[in-house]
C-alpha positions in Angstrom: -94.4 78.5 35.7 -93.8 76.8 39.1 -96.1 77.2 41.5 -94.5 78.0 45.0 -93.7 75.7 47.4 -94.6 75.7 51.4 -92.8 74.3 54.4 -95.3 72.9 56.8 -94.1 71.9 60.5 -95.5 69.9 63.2 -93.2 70.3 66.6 -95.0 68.0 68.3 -94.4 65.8 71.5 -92.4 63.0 69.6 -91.0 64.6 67.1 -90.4 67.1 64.2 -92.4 66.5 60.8 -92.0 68.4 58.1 -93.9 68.6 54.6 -93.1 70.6 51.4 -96.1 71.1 49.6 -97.5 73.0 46.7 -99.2 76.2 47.3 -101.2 75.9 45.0 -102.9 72.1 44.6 -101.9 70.8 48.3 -99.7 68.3 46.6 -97.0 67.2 49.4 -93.5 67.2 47.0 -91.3 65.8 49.8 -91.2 65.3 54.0 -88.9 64.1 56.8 -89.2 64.2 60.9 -86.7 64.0 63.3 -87.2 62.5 67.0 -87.5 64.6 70.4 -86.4 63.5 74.1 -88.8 61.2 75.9 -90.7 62.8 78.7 -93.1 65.3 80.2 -90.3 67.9 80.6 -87.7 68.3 78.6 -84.8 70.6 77.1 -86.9 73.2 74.5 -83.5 73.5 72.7 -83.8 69.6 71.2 -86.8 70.9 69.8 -84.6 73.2 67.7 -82.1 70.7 66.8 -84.8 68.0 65.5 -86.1 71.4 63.5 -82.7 71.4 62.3 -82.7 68.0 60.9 -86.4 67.7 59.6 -85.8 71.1 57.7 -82.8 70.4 56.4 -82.5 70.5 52.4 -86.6 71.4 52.6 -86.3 75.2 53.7 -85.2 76.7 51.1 -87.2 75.1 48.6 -89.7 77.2 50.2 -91.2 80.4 50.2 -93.3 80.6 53.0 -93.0 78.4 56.2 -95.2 78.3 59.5 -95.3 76.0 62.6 -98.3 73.7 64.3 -96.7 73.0 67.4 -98.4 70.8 71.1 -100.3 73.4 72.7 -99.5 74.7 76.5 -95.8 73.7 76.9 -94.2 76.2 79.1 -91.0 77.8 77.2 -89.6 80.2 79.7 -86.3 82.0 79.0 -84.4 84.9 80.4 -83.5 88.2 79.2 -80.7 86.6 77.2 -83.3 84.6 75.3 -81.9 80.9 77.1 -84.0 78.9 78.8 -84.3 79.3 83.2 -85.7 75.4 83.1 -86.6 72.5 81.4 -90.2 73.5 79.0 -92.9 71.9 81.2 -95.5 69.9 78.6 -99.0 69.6 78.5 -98.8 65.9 79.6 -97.4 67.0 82.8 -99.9 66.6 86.1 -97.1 68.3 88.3 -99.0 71.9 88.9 -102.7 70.1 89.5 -102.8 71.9 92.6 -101.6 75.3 90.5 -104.4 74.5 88.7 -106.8 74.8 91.4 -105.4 77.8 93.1 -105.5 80.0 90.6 -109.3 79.5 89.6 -110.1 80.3 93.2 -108.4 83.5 92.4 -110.3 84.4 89.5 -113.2 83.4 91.2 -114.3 79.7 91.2 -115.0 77.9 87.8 -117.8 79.9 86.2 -115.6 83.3 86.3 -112.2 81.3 85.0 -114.4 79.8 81.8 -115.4 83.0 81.5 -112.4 85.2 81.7 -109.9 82.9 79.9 -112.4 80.7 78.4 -111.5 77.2 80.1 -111.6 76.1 83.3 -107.8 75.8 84.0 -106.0 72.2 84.6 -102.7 71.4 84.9 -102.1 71.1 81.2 -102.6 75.0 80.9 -99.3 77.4 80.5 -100.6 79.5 83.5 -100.4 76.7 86.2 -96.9 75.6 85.2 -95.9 79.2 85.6 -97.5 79.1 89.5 -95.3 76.0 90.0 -92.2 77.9 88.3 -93.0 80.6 91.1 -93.4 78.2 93.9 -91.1 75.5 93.7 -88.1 76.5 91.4 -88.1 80.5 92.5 -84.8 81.1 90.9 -85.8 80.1 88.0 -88.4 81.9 88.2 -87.5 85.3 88.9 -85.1 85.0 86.3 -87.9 84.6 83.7 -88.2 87.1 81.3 -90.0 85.7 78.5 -92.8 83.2 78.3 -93.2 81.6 75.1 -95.1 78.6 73.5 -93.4 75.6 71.8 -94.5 76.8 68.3 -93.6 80.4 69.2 -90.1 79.4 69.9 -89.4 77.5 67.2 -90.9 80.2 64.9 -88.2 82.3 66.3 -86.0 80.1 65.7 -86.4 80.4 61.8 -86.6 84.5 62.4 -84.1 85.6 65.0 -86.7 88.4 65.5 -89.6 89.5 67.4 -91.3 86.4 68.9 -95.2 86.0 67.8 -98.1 83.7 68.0 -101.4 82.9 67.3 -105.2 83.3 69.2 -105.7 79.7 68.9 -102.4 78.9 70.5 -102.9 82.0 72.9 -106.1 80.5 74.1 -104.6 78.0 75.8 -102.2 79.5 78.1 -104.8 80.1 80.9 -103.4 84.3 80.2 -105.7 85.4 77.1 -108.8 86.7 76.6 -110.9 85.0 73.6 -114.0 87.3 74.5 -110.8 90.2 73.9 -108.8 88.8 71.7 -105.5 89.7 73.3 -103.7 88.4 76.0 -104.4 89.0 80.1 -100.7 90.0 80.9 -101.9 90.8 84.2 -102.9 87.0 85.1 -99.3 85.9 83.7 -97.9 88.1 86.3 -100.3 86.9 89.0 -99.2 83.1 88.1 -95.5 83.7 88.0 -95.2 86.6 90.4 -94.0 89.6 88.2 -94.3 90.9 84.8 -93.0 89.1 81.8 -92.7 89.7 78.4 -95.2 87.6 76.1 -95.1 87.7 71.8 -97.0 89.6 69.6 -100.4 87.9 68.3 -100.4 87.4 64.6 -103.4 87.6 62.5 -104.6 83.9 61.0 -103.0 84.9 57.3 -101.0 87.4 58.6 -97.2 87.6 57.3 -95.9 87.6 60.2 -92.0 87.7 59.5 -90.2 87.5 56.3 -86.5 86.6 56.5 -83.8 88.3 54.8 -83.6 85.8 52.7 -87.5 86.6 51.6 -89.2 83.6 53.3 -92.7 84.3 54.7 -93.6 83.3 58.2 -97.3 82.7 59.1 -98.6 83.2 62.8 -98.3 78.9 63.2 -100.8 77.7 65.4 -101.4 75.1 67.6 -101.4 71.5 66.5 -105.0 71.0 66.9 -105.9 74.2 65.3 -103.2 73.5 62.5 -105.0 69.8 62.1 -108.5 71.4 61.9 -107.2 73.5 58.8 -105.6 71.0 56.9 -109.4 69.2 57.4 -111.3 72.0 56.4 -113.6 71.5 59.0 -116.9 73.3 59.4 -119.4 73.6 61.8 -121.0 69.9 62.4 -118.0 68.3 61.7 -116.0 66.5 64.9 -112.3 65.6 64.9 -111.7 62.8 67.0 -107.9 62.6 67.1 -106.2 59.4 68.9 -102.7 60.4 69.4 -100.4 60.2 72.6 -103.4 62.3 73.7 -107.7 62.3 72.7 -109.3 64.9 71.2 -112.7 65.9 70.3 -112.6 69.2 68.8 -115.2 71.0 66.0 -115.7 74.3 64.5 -117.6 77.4 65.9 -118.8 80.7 65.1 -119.6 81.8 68.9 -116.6 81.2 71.7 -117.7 78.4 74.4 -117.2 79.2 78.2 -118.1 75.9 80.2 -118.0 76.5 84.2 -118.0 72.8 84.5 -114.5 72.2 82.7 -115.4 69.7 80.5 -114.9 72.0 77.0 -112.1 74.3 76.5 -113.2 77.1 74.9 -109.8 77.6 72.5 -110.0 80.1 69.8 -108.9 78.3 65.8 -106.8 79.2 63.5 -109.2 81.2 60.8 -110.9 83.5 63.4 -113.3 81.5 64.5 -113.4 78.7 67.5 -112.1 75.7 68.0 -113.9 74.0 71.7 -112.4 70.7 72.8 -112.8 67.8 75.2 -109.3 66.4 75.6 -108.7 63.0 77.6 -104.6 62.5 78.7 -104.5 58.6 78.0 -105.3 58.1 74.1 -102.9 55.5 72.4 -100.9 54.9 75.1 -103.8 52.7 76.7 -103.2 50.6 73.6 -99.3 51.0 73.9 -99.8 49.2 77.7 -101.5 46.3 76.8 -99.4 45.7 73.6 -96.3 45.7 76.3 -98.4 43.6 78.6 -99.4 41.1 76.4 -96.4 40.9 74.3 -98.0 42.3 70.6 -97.8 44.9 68.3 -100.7 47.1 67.5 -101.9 45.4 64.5 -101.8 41.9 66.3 -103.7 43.8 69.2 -106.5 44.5 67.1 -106.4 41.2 65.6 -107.0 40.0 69.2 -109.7 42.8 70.1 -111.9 41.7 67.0 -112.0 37.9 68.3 -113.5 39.0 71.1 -117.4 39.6 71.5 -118.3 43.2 72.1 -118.0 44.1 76.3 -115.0 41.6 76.4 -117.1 38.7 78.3 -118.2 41.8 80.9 -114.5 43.0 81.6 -114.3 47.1 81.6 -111.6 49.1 81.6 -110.9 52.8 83.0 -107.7 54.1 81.4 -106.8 56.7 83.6 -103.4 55.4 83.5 -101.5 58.4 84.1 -104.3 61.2 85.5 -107.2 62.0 83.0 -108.0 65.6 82.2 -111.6 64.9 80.7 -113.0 64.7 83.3 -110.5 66.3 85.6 -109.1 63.2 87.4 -104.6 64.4 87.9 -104.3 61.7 90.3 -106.1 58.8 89.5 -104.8 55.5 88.0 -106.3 52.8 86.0 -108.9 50.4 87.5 -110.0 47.0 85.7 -113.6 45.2 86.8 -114.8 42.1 85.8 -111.6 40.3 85.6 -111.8 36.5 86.0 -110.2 33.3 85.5 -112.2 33.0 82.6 -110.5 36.3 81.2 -108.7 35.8 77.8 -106.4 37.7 76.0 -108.7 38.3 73.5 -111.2 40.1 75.9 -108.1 42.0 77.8 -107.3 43.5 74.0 -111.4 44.4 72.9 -111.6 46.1 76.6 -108.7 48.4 75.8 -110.0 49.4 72.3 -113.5 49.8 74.1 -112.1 52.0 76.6 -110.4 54.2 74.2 -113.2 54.8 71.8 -115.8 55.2 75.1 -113.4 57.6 76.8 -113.5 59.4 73.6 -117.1 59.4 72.4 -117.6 60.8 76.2 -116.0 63.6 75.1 -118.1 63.8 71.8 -121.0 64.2 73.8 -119.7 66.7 76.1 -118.4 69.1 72.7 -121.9 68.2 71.3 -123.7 69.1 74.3 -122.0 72.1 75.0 -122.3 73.6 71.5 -125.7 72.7 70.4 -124.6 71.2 67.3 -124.6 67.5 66.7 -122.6 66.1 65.3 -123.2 65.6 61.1 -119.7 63.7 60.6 -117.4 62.1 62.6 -113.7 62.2 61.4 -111.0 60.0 63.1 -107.4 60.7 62.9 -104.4 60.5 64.3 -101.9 57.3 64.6 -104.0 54.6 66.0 -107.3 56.4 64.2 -105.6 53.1 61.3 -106.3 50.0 63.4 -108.8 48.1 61.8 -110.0 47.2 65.6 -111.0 51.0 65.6 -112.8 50.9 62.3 -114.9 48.2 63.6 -115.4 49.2 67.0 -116.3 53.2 66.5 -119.1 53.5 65.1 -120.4 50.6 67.2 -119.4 52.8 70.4 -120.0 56.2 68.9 -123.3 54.9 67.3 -122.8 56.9 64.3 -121.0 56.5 61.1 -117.0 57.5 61.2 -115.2 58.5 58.9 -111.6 58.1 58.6 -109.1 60.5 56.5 -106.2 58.4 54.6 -103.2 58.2 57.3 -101.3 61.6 57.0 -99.3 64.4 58.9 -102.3 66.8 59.5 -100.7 69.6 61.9 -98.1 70.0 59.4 -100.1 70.0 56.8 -102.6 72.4 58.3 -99.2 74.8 58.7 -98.2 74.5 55.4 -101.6 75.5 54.4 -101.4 78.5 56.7 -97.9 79.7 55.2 -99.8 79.4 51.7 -102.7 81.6 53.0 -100.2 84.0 54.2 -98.1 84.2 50.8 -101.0 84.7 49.0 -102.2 87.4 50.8 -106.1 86.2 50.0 -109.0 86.6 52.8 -109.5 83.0 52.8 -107.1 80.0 52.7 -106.4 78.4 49.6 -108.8 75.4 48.8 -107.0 72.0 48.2 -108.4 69.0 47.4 -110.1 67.0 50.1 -108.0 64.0 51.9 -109.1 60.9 50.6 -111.4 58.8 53.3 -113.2 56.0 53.8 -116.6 55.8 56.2 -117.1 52.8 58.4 -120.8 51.6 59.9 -121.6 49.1 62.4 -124.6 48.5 64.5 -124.7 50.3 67.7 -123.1 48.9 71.3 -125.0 51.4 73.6 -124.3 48.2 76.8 -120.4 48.9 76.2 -121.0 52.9 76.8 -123.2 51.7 79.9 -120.8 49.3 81.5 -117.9 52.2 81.0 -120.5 54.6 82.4 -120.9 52.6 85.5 -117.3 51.7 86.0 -116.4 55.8 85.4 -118.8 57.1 88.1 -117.9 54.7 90.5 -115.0 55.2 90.5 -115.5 59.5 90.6 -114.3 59.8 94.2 -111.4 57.7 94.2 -108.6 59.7 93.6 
């Protein structure tokens, strides 16, 4: 007999992906994607559309779907379910001062880790809501609904109740992971009056099923959603590089860091998922490929003619804000440029930057949690770049190892709808992603140089 098949979604910044999969082995049996709107804020209802086309002819092969969807995106909709303005993404610095105001009203930094388990930044549902409430009132006080990207396009599938997960949850600056259940009281405080929120599903939860019969699992956020398709366990740190950077890992106790640097999000099993997250990932490579003319591939080529710290140049990539550390305003900055400078060393300094802005936030996670790190995993788009294989474990100054090139978030969904159609305690087990593990000697002057160029530069903006 056929085993089942499950639909695994990532609604993501860019785009829609979408992976049929066996229940049973893991085997991926088919996949498409569809693109979204550019920008930081855009029309939730494109995200609907691209569902549309990334689904279509997949759905019903399937007998349980769920959806890994870009955390903290601000879906608000009136009583008539449409939306009141455009969703507000995580990428967006416009509420920084939001951000600000409403830890001061919990009570400074220590008692906002510890209520909602992160200090908030402008990334975080809460502060978008304050900036709703302040500078499009309107809008506003027609809200009636908040909802999360995933959540929305779970409904979409449904037509029913809206739900969504702790791991998503936790990021929305209005849940409690020391609770586990949401602070409707601070979404009112942020957007000025009560609002209607969705249901919180259980990880393997069924947590619709269509008339057709289709199972819906909770979804999850797409860093929660990656870190199950991984299996990861405690020791183990993701280091994504995708339009953003993320170092995440696995624990059993829930993190509350007064000084912002880890969020303290809840996973997608139960347990906890903290995370440094920087804004500027590949899109520091994506400048200087514009800037130089290249394509990634021939900007690693470059990068790896170049001698490690780029003839002394050092590069800051807080092109568009940072949120690790908490920098909204600040801009990129360049030192050690010269006459001498080459295009070769202009390409190693951007990889170098990346891969230090990221193993900055492998210390932090590390720090925070007590647990080194036992394995390294890099994914995400420009986690290929045979410029990155060199350089990261030079810069990390630990082994890395990289998972074959595949759509994780939807993957880590798919594997979700399978737990939820099997009804079983624990997720099925599939076979591990195929991966190879890269060494090189450690470059601890390039982490130094950054270091230097990063503190400097702390009161700038």
């Amino acid at each position: 007999m056929a085993s089942d098949l499950v639909l695994g979604v990532d609604s993501s910044t860019q785009s829609t992906k979408a992976v049929l999969v066996d229940a049973a082995t893991g085997e991926v049996v088919a996949q498409q994607s569809a693109k979204h709107p550019n920008g930081t804020s855009v029309d939730p209802r494109a995200w609907l559309e691209a569902f549309d086309r990334a689904t279509d002819g997949l759905l019903p092969r399937a007998s349980a779907m769920a959806v890994g969807g870009q955390q903290h995106g601000m879906v608000a909709l009136d009583a008539a379910g449409e939306p009141v303005f455009d969703a507000i993404l995580w990428n967006d610095t416009r509420s920084a001062r939001e951000a600000r105001d409403l830890i001061d009203e919990l009570g400074g930094p220590d008692a906002c880790a510890d209520t909602v388990g992160s200090v908030l930044v402008a990334s975080f549902t809460s502060t978008k809501l304050r900036w709703l409430r302040d500078h499009e009132p309107d809008a506003a006080k027609r809200t009636h609904e908040v909802l999360l990207p995933h959540d929305y396009v779970s409904r979409h599938v449904t037509g029913g109740e809206a739900f969504t997960d702790r791991g998503d949850a936790s990021g929305t600056g209005y849940f409690s992971p020391a609770d586990n259940a949401w602070r409707p009281d601070l979404a009112e405080a942020a957007l000025g009056h009560p609002v209607s929120l969705p249901r919180i599903a259980a990880p393997s939860e069924v947590a619709h099923r269509t008339a057709s019969g289709l199972v819906v699992g909770a979804g999850t956020g797409d860093n929660m959603a990656a870190a199950l398709a991984l299996d990861v366990q405690p020791g183990d740190v993701i280091v994504s590089i995708g339009t953003s950077g993320v170092a995440s890992s696995i624990s059993d106790t829930r993190i509350a860091d007064g000084s912002g640097s880890v969020t303290g999000f809840a996973d997608a099993t139960g347990r906890f998922l903290p995370m440094a997250t920087t804004m500027n990932a590949a899109r520091i490579l994506d400048l200087q490929c514009r800037l130089l003319g290249v394509d990634h591939d021939e900007l690693g080529r470059l990068a790896l003619m170049a001698p490690s710290g780029a003839n002394g140049l050092t590069l800051l990539p807080y092109y568009d804000g940072e949120r690790t550390p908490n920098r909204p305003d600040a801009t990129g900055t360049w030192s050690g440029l010269t006459s001498s400078t080459t295009r070769e060393d202009i390409a190693r300094a951007a990889f170098e930057a990346l891969l230090c802005s990221l193993a900055d936030g492998v210390d932090l996670l590390t720090g925070m949690t007590g647990v080194p790190a036992q394995r390294i995993l890099l994914v995400g788009g420009a986690a290929g770049n045979p410029a990155v294989h060199a350089l990261a474990p030079a810069i990390f100054g630990a082994p890395v190892t990289v998972p074959a090139p595949d759509e994780y978030v939807a993957l880590g969904a798919a594997r979700q709808a399978a737990w939820a159609l099997s009804g079983s305690t624990e997720p099925p087990t599939w076979a591990a992603a195929t991966a190879e593990t890269h060494t090189a000697e450690p470059t601890p002057l390039v982490r130094e140089a950054y270091a230097r160029l990063r503190d400097r530069t702390a009161d700038w903006s």
